[in-house]
C-alpha positions as CSV (number, residue, x, y, z in Angstrom):
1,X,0.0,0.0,0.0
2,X,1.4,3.5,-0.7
3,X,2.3,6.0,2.0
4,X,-0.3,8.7,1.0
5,X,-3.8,7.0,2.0
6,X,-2.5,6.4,5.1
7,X,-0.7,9.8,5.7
8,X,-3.7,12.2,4.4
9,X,-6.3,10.7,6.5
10,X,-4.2,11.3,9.9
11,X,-3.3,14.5,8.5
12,X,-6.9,15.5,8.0
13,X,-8.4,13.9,11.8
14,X,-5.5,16.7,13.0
15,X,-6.6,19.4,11.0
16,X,-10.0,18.8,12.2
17,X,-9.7,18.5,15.8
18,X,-7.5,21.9,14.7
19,X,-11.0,23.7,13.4
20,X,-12.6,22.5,16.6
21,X,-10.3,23.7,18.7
22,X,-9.7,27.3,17.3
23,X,-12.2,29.8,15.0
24,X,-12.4,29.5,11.2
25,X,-9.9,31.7,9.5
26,X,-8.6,31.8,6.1
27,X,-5.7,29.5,6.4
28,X,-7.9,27.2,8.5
29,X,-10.4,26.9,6.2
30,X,-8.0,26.5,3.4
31,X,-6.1,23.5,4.7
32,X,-9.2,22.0,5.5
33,X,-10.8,22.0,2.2
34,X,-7.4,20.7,0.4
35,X,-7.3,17.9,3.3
36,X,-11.2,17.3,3.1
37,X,-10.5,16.4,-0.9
38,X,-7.3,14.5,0.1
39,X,-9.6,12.6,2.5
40,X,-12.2,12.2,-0.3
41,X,-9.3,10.6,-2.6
42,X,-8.1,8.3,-0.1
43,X,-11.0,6.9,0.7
44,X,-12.0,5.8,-2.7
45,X,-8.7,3.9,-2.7
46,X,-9.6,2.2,0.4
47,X,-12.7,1.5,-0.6
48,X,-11.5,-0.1,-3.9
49,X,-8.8,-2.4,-1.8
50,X,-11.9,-3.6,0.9
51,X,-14.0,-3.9,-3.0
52,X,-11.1,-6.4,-4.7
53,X,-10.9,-8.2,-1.2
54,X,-14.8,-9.1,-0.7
55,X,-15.3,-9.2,-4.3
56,X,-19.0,-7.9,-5.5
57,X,-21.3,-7.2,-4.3
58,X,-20.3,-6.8,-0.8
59,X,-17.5,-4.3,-2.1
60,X,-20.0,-1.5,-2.8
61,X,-22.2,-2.6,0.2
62,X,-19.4,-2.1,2.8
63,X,-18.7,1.8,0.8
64,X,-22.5,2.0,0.7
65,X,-23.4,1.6,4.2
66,X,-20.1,3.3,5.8
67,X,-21.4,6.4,4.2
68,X,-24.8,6.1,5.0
69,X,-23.9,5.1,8.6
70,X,-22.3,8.4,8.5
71,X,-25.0,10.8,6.6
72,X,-27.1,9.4,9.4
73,X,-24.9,10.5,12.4
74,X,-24.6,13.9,10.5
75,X,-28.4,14.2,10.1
76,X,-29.5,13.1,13.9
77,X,-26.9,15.7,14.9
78,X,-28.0,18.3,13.8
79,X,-31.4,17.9,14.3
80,X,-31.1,17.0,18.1
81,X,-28.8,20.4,17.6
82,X,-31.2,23.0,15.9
83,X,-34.9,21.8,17.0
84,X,-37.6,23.0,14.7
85,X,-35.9,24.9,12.5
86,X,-34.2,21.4,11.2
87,X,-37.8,19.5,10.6
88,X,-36.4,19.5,7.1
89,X,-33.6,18.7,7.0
90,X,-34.1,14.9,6.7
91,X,-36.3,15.2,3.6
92,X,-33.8,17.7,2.4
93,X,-30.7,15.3,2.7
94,X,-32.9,12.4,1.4
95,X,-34.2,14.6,-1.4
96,X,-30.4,15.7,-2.6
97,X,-29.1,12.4,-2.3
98,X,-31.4,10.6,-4.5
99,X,-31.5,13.1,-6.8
100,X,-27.9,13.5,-6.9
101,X,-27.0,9.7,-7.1
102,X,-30.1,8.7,-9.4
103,X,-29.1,11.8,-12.3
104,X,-25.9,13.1,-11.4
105,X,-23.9,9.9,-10.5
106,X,-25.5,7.5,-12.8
107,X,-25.7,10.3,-15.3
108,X,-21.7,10.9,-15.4
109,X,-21.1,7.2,-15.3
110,X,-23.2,6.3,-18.3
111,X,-21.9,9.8,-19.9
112,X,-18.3,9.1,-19.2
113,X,-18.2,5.2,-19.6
114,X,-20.0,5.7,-22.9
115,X,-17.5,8.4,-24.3
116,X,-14.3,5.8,-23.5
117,X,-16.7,2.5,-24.7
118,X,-19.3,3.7,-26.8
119,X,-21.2,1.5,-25.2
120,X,-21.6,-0.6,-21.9
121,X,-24.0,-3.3,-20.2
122,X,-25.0,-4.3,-17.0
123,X,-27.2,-6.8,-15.8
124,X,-30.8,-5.7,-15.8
125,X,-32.0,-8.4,-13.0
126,X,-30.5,-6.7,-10.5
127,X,-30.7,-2.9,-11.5
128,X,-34.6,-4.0,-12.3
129,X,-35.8,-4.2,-8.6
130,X,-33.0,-2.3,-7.3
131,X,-34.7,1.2,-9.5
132,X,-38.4,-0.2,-8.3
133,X,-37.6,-0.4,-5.1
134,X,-35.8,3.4,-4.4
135,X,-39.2,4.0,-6.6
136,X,-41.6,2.9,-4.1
137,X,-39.2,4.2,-0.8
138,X,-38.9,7.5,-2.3
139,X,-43.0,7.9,-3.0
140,X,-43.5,6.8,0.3
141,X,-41.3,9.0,2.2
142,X,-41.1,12.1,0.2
143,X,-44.4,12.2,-2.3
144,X,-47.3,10.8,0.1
145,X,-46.9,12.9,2.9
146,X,-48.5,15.8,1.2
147,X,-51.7,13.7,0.6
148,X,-52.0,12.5,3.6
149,X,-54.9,14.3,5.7
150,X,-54.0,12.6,9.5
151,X,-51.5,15.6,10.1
152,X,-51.1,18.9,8.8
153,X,-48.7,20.1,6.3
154,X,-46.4,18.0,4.4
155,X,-46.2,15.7,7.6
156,X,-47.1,12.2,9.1
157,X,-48.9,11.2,12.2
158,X,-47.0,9.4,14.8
159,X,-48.0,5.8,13.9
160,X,-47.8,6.6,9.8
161,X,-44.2,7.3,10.7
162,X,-44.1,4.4,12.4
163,X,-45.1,2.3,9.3
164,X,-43.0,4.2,6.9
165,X,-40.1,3.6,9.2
166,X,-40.6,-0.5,9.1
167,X,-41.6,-0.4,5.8
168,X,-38.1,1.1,4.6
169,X,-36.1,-0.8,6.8
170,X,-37.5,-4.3,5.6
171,X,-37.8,-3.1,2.0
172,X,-34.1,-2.7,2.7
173,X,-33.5,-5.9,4.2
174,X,-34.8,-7.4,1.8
175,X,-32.6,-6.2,-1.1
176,X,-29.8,-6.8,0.8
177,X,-30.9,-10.0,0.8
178,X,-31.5,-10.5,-2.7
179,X,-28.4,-8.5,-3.8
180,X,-26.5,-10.9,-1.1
181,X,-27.5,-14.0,-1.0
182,X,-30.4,-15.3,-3.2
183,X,-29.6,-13.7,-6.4
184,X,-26.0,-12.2,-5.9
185,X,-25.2,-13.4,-9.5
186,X,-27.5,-10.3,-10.7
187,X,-24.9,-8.2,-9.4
188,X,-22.0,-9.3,-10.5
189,X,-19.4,-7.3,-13.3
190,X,-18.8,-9.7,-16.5
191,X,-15.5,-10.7,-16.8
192,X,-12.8,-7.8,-18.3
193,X,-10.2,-9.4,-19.5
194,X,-8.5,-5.0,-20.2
195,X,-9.2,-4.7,-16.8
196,X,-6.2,-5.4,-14.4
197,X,-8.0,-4.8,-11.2
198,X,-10.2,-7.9,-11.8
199,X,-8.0,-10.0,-12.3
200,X,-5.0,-8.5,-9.8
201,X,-4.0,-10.8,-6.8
202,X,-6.1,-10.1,-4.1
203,X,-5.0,-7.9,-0.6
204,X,-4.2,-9.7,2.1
205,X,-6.4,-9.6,5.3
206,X,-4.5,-7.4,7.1
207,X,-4.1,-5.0,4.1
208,X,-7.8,-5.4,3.6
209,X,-8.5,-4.6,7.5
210,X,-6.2,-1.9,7.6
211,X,-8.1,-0.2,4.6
212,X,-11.7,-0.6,6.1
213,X,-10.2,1.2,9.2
214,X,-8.5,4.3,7.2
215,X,-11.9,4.1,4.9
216,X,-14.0,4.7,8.3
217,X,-11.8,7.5,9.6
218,X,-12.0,9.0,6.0
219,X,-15.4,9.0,5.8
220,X,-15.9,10.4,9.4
221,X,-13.3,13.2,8.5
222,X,-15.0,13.7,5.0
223,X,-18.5,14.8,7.3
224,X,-16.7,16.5,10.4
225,X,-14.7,18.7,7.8
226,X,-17.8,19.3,6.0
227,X,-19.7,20.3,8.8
228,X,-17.0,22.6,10.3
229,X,-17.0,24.2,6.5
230,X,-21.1,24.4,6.8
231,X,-21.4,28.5,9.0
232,X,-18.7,29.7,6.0
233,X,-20.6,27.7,3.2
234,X,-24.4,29.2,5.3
235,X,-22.5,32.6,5.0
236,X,-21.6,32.5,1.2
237,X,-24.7,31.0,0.2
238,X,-26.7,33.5,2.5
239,X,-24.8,36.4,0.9
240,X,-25.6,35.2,-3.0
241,X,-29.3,35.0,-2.1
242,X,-29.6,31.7,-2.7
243,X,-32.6,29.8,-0.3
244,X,-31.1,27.6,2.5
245,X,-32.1,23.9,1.4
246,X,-28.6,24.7,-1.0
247,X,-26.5,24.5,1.7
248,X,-28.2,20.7,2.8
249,X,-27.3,19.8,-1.3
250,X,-23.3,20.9,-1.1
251,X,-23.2,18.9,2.0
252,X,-24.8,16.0,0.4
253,X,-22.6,16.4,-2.7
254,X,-19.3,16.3,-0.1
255,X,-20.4,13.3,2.0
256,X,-20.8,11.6,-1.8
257,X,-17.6,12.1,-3.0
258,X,-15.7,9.4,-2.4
259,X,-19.2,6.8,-3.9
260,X,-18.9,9.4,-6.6
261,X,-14.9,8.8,-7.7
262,X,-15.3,5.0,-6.7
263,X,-18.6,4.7,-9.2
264,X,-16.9,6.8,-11.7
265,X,-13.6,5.2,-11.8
266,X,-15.5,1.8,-12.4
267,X,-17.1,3.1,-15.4
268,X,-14.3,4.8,-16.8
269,X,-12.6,1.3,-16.3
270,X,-15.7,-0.6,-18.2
271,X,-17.2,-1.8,-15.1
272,X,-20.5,0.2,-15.3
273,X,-22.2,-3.0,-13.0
274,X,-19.9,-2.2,-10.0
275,X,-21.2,1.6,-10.6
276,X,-24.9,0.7,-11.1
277,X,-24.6,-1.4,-7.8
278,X,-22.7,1.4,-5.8
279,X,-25.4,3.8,-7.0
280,X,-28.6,2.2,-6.2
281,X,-27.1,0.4,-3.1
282,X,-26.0,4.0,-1.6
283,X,-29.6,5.6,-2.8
284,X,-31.4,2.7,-0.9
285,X,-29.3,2.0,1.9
286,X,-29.7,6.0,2.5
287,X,-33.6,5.7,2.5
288,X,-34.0,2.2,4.3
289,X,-31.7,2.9,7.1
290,X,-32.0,7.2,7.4
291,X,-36.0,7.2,7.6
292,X,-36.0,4.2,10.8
293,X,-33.4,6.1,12.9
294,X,-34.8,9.7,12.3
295,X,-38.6,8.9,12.5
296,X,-37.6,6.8,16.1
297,X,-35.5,9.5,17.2
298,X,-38.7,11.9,16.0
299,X,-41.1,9.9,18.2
300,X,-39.0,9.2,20.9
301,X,-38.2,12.5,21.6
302,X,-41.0,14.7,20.0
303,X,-39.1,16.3,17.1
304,X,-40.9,17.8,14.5
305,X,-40.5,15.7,11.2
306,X,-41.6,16.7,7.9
307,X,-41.3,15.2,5.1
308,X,-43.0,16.2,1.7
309,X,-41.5,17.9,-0.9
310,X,-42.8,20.7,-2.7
311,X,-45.0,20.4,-6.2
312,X,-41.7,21.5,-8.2
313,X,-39.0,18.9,-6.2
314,X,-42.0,16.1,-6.3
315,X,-41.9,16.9,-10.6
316,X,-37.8,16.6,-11.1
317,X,-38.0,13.7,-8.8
318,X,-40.3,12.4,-10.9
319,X,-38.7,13.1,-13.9
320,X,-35.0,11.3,-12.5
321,X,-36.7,8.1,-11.7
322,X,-38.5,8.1,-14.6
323,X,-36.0,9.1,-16.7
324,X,-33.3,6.4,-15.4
325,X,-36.3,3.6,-15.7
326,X,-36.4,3.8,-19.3
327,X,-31.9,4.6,-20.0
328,X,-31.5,1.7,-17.9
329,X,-34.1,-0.4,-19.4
330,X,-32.4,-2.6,-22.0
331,X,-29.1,-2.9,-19.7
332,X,-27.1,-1.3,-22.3
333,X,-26.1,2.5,-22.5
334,X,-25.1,5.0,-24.1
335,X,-23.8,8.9,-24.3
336,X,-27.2,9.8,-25.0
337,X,-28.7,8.1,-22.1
338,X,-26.0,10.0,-19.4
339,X,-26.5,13.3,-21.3
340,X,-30.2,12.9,-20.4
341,X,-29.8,12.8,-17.1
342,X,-27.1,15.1,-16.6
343,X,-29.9,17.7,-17.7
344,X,-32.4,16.8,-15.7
345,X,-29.4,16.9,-12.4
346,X,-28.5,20.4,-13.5
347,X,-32.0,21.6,-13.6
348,X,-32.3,20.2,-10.1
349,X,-29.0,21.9,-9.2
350,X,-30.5,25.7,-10.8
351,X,-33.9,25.2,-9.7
352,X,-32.5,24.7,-6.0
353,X,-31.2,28.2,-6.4
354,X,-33.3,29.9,-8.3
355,X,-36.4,28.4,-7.4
């Protein structure tokens, strides 16, 4: 293993117990972004040395849920942190992340991969379900709460959270187990014989150990960076006029960087399955395991939870899924099909600032 993916991500836990510790100046803020991207960078290496170890598609499930596990710290914080002026802030995270793994990660892969391939395939049994499931989780969480009549506003009543919350979870559970166990087959990359990470020895358990350690830290550095970064990222976007659900979408796009290079570096390498399974893994695994925690923390201590997007977010989310069900539909893809869908993510990008 080389020195660097080892040395940035100590570097980085320094620098921020270092923005902790003292106010945000220039310099500060400086080192911190450079070590927040170094961070980023190392931790799509470890997650591709934990990946060749475990082989698919338990690779992008470790990646998958170590972010998540991490989103969902993020989001509990500050929510037990800010009270009702964060009732949002869930749906907001939940919102951005779809959005920006459904059209702006899938959209760059297919974009990218088909530029260097022309063309690429993946196996459409597993990215089938996979795009029907986030389908049904992100109706029922986002889109239904602003029909519902049992509370007011865009909300759920206590025991509709409730079922929403075991609903995700076992919808969850159960593609874990289909993408694990029963059909783990769907998921898995046809042989490359031009690609040399396939068929590279393996790391050895200690190696592979040792990376799954540095990719935690990474990750956790990758959000306490970002959220040290968030009153000067408030300030800027407070000072262009831009509304405040922006800042919950920059932070989302920095807590996906590192799924982002791993899922783009596979399809630049003519693995677009390993990318297809990182992306809808991450989208669901956000969903299925966010909406259980936040709606028991909700009920357990009476925070105030909503939900429901607005008419225009409900449309482009729309749109995305939509959009992805019939690109992906043949399990082949092209330049055409990314271009689509990098639209429709920069529409959702300048809409969520000039709304």
């Amino acid at each position: 293993m080389s020195h660097w993916p080892i040395v940035v991500p100590g570097a980085a836990a320094i620098m921020l117990a270092v923005a902790l510790a003292v106010p945000m100046g220039g310099l500060v803020a400086a080192a911190c972004v450079l070590l927040l991207l170094g961070s980023v960078v190392a931790a799509v290496h470890h997650a591709e040395v934990v990946a060749h170890r475990v082989g698919e598609p338990f690779g992008t499930l470790v990646l998958a849920l170590s972010i998540t596990a991490i989103e969902l710290a993020l989001i509990l914080s500050m929510m037990l942190a800010g009270g009702p002026e964060k009732a949002s802030l869930a749906r907001d995270t939940i919102y951005a992340t779809v959005m920006i793994i459904s059209s702006g990660v899938i959209g760059l892969c297919v974009l990218l991969g088909g530029w260097r391939h022309r063309e690429q395939t993946f196996r459409l049994e597993g990215a089938g379900p996979a795009l029907a499931a986030l389908t049904a989780l992100s109706t029922l969480v986002l889109v239904m709460p602003v029909f519902t009549r049992s509370a007011p506003g865009a909300s759920y009543s206590a025991s509709q959270l409730a079922f929403v919350g075991v609903s995700s979870l076992a919808l969850w559970c159960c593609f874990v187990f289909f993408q694990t166990v029963r059909h783990r087959d769907y998921f898995l990359p046809p042989d490359n014989p031009s690609d040399e990470s396939v068929h590279a020895p393996p790391p050895s358990v200690a190696q592979a150990w040792l990376s799954f350690g540095l990719l935690l830290v990474c990750l956790i550095v990758v959000v306490g960076l970002a959220k040290a970064l968030t009153p000067i990222i408030e300030g800027a976007v407070s000072a262009a006029g831009a509304p405040p659900a922006v800042v919950g979408i920059i932070i989302a796009m920095v807590v996906l960087l590192p799924e982002t290079g791993s899922a783009l570096r596979a399809a630049i390498a003519n693995r677009l399955q390993t990318s297809i399974n990182l992306a809808f893994g991450s989208a669901l695994a956000s969903i299925g395991l966010t909406i259980p925690a936040v709606v028991l923390a909700a009920v357990a201590l009476d925070l105030p939870l909503v939900l429901g997007l607005a008419a225009k977010d409900m449309v482009l989310l729309a749109l995305s899924l939509l959009v992805a069900a019939i690109g992906l539909g043949n399990g082949r893809t092209n330049i055409m099909q990314g271009a689509v869908q990098i639209v429709i993510f920069a529409a959702f990008l300048f809409l969520s600032i000039v709304p």
